[in-house]
N, C-alpha and C positions, 0 to 999 in steps of 0.2 A: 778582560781575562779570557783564556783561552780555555774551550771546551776540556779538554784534557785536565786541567790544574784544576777547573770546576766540580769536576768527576773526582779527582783526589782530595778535594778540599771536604766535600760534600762527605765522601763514601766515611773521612776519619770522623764527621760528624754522629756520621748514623753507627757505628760502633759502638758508639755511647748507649744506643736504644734499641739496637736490633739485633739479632740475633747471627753470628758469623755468615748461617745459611742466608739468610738475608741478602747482609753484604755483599757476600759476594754474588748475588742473583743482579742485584741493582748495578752491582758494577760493570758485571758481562754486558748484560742491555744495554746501560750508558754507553761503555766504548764500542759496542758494537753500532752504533750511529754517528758517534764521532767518527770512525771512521767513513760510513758512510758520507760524511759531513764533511770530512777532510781537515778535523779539527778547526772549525771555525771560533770566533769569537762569540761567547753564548749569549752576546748583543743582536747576532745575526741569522739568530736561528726564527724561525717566523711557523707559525703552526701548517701552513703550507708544505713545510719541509718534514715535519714530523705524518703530515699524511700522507704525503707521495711515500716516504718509506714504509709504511705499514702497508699502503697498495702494494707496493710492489715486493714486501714477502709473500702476502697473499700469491701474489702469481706466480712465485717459485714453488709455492705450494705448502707451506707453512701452516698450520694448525690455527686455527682460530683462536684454541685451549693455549698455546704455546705462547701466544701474543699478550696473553692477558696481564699477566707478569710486567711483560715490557711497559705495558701503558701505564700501568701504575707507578713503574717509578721513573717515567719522563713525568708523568703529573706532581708526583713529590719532587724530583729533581729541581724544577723549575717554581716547587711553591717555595723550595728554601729560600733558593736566590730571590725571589719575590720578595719572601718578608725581611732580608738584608738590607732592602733597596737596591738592590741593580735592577735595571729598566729590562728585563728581560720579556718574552713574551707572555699574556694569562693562560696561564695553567688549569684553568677553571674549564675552558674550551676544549683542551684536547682532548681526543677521544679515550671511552674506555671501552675496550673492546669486549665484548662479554660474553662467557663460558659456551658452546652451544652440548647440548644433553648429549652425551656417549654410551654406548651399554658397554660395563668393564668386560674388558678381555680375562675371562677364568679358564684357571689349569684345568686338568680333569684328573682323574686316580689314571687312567689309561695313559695318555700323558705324560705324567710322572713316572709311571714303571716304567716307560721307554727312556725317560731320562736319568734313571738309579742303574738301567741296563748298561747303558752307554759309560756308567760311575762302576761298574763293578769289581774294576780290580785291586789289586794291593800293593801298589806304586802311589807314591805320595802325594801325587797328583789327583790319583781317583779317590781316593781315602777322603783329603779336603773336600773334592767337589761332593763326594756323596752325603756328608756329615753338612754341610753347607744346605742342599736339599733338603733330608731330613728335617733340620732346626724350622726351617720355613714352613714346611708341611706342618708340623705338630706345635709351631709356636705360634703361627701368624705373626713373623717379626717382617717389621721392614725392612730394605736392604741397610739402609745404614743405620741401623739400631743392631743387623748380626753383625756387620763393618767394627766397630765400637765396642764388643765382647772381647774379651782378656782371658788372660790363662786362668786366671783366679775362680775359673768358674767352677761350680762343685758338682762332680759328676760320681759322684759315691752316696750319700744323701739321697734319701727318695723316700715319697709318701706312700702309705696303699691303705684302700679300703678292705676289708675281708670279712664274710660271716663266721662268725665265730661257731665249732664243729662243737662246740655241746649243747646252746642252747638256741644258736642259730642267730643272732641280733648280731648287725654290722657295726664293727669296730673299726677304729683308724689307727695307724702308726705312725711313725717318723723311724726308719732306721738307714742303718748303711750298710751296703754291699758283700763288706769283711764280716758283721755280725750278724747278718741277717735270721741261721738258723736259729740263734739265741734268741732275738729277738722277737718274733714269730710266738703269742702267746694267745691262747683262750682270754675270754673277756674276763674280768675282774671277780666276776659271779661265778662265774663257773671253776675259775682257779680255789677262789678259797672252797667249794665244794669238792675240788679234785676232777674234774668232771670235763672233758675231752683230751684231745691232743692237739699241738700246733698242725695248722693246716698249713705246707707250704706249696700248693699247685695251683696254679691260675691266679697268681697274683700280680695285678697289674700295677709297675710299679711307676709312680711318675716324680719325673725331679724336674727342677726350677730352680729359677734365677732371677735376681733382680737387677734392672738396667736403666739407664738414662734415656727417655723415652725423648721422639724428634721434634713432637708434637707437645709444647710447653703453655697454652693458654690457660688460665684461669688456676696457672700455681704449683700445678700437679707435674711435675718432672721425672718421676721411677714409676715403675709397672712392673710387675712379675709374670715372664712366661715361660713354659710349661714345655717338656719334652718325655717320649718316654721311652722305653729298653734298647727300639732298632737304634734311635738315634743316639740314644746314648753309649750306645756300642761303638754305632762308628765313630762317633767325637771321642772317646776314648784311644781307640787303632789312632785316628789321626794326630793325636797329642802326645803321641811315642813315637810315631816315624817324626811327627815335627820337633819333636826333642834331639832326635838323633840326626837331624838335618841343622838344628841348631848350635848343636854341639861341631859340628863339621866346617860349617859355615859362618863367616862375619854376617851375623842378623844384627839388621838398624832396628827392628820394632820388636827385643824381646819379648813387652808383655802382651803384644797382640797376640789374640787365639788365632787367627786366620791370617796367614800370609803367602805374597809370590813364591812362587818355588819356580816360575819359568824366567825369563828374559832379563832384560835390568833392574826389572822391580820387585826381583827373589831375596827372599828376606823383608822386604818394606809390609808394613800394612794393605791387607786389600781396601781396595774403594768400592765404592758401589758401581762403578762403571767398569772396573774388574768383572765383578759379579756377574753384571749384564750381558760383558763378550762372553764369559764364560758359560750360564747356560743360553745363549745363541748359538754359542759354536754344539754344544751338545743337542741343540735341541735338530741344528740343520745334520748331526751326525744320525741322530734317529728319527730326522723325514718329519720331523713337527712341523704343521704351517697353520695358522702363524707359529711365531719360535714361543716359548714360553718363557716368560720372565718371572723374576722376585715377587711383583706385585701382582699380578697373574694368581702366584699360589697362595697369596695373604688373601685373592680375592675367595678362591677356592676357601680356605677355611673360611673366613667370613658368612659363605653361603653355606657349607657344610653346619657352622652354628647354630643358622637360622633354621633348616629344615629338622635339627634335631631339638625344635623349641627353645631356644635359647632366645630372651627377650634384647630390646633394646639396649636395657644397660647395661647386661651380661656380655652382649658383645663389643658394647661399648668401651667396656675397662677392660675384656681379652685383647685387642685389640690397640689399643691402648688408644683411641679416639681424643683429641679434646672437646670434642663436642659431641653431645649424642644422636644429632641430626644426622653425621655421618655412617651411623651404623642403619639409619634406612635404607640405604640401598640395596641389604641384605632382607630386610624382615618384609621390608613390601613384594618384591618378586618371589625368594621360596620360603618365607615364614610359613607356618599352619594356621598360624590365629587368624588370618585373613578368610581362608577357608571354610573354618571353624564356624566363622562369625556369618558368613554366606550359609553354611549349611542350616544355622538355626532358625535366620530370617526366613529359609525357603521349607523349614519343617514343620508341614501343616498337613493337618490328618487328610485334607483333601488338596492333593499337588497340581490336581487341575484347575482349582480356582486362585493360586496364587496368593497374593497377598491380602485378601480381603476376609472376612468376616465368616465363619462356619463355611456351608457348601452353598452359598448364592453364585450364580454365576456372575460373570465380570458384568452385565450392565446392572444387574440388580443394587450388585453392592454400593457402582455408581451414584446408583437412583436413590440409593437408602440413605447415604450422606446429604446433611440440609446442608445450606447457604454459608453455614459456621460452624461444618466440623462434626455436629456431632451423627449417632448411629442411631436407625429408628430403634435400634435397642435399649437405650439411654435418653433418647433426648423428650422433651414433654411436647406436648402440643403449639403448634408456631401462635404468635397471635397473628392478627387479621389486622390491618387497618383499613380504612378507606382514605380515599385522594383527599375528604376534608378533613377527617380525622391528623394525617400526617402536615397538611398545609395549617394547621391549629397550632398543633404541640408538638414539643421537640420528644423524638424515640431517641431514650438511650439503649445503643446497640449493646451497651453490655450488660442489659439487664435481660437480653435474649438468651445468654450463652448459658 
């Protein structure tokens, strides 16, 4: 069978089990060796061949991260055919190339204002890009979870918290935009008393949405995030000039919220590789370097979460993580608790003697610890054996402690 028919045979298999992204990850890799391979018969592929090619990405200068991917599904590729019976090579040997530690690349607020600057106008173009921004700023969405948003989304609707102007205790609402004056009411105590007036100043209003999150392990598929007035301003401007651009134009992807308005892909659904050129080209418009990307500003919230105390799992489910291990990389570098927890080990009424016991200095405290631990402040008197004594009878050492 020939490499190629292997790869088609194989990828309609994994369909069955994996997830489209998947798919198609394994199948770029596959044919990208096939071709290197020149479509061979997958009898004549030898692990030999599979390491000269990995060598020789390495030396065009290929990511080590990027590679990783690849080796896992030549390794499944070839465990398929294996359990078939076809004589192919063991899969067990090849290599798997493994992650080496990166520090994420994060936006900044400076950053971004240069890139909302570069979005400022009111041509259909800037409107999208700048509502585009925004959402990622205040939602922490991945590129292709905002890719994936629909007109359907509610941008009238919004929560807010408020203290209530008679007796002062924070209350919460749900209202929308059209009613909001109505809606705007003293707490429930204070009404039946008569007792203040609606507060309608400084209310911060946040609305949400719920989406199909990319990240589906362990069941959990929908996540809810979170945006709030600028952006929802601009995604509102941009959902009437795209209306008026829709109405004008044959659009392929009505209910997409975000589409081309440039070149042949006007009207289609953005992709995430849209997205990419997109803020690249604005970020080399405002002298960014590196450019900033999507993931970039998700990393930016992520951290912005951590330093405002927000714990592991907090960010875990903003974020929409499937595993909470990933929201580490946030709370270990600008968490506080980390801090926190250093501050109290080191808060001792005397800062010059450190870690140790009242104000003895470092050798004393040394000296004041026995054999096992304890403090001459606690511990009782050691016993004494002699050399016949101990050559006699057995010492149980835990009856010293």
């Amino acid at each position: 069978m020939r490499f190629s028919d292997a790869i088609r045979n194989y990828t309609s298999h994994l369909e069955i089990e994996r997830s489209a992204a998947t798919v198609k990850g394994y199948h770029g890799a596959l044919m990208q060796f096939c071709l290197y391979m020149r479509n061979p018969l997958i009898t004549q592929i030898y692990p030999e061949h599979v390491d000269a090619y990995f060598r020789e990405l390495l030396e065009l200068g290929w990511k080590r991260n990027s590679l990783t991917a690849k080796s896992m599904a030549f390794r499944k590729f070839f465990q398929y055919w294996k359990r078939k019976g076809y004589p192919v090579l063991e899969w067990e040997i090849l290599p798997i190339i493994q992650k080496t530690g990166v520090v994420p690349r994060v936006a900044n607020q400076a950053s971004l204002s240069r890139l909302l600057e570069q979005a400022a106008g009111d041509d259909l173009y800037d409107l999208r890009n700048r509502a585009i921004i925004l959402l990622f700023a205040d939602g922490g969405m991945r590129n292709g979870e905002l890719c994936a948003l629909n007109t359907d989304i509610d941008t009238d609707t919004f929560t807010f918290s408020e203290r209530c102007t008679g007796c002062g205790d924070e209350i919460s609402f749900e209202s929308k935009l059209s009613t909001m004056a109505t809606d705007l009411q003293s707490c429930h105590r204070c009404r039946n008393e008569q007792v203040g007036d609606p507060c309608v100043q400084g209310v911060l209003k946040q609305f949400s949405c719920v989406l199909k999150t990319e990240k589906r392990r362990g069941g959990v598929i929908y996540r809810r995030v979170f945006w709030y007035s600028e952006a929802n301003d601009s995604l509102k401007k941009w959902m009437v000039k795209r209306k008026a651009f829709c109405d004008f134009f044959n659009v392929r992807d009505q209910e997409a919220l975000f589409i081309g308005v440039k070149t042949w892909r006007a009207g289609y659904r953005m992709r995430p590789g849209t997205v990419g050129l997109m803020l690249r080209d604005l970020s080399l418009s405002a002298g960014i370097e590196p450019a900033v990307n999507a993931h970039s500003i998700r990393h930016m919230f992520g951290f912005e979460a951590a330093e405002l105390g927000a714990n592991n799992s907090n960010i875990s489910d903003l974020m929409g993580h499937s595993q909470i291990q990933s929201s580490y990389v946030y709370t270990h570098l600008r968490g506080p608790d980390l801090g926190l927890a250093h501050k109290r080990v080191k808060s001792r009424p005397d800062r010059s003697g450190g870690l140790g016991i009242g104000k003895m200095s470092v050798e004393e405290k040394y000296a004041s610890v026995d054999e096992y631990g304890s403090t001459s402040k606690n511990r009782k008197e050691p016993r004494h054996h002699s050399e016949a004594s101990l050559g006699s009878e057995k010492v149980d050492i835990h009856s010293t402690r």
